[in-house]
Structures are given as structure tokens and as C-alpha cells.
N, C-alpha and C positions, 0 to 999 in steps of 0.2 A: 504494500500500500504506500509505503514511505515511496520508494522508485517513483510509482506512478505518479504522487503528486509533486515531486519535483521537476515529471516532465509534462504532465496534463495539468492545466487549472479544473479544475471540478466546478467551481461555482460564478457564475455568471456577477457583472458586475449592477447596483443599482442603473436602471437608465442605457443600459447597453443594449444594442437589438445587433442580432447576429446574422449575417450574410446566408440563411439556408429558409428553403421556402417552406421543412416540416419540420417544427421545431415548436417547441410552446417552454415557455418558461414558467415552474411550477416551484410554490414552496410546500415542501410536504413534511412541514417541521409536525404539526399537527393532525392532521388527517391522518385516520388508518389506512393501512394498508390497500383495505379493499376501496377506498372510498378514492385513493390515489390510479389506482387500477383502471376503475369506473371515469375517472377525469381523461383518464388518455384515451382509452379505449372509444371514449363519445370525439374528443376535438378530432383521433384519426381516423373516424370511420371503422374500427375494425369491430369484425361479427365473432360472435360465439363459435 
């Protein structure tokens, strides 16, 4: 995990919008799991 965040940023900056057309920026400090799950699944269209 150390590695990777010294070579990936993980967390998006306030106010920054990202060059990719599928993408949603989400905070899931709260939300469960499933409720995290159900957020994506509705913004990408994807079916059961």
C-alpha cells in the first residue's frame, strides 16, 4: 500500500475535475457499503 501511494495519488483534490468522460467523484467516508455500491451502479448504468 505504502508503494502505491507514493506512486498513485488516491484522493482527488477539492474543486478539481478530471480529464475522463466516466468518472464521478464520491465520498464514501459514510455510507455503507451497499449504499456506495447502489451510487455507482445507478450514475453507470450497470444491471444486475
Amino acid at each position: 500500500m505504502r508503494a502505491t501511494s507514493e506512486k498513485y495519488r488516491l484522493n482527488s483534490y477539492d474543486g478539481e475535475e478530471l480529464p475522463f468522460e466516466n468518472y464521478m467523484k464520491l465520498d464514501n467516508t459514510n455510507p455503507a457499503p451497499d449504499e456506495v455500491a447502489k451510487m455507482i451502479k445507478a450514475l453507470f448504468s450497470i444491471e444486475e
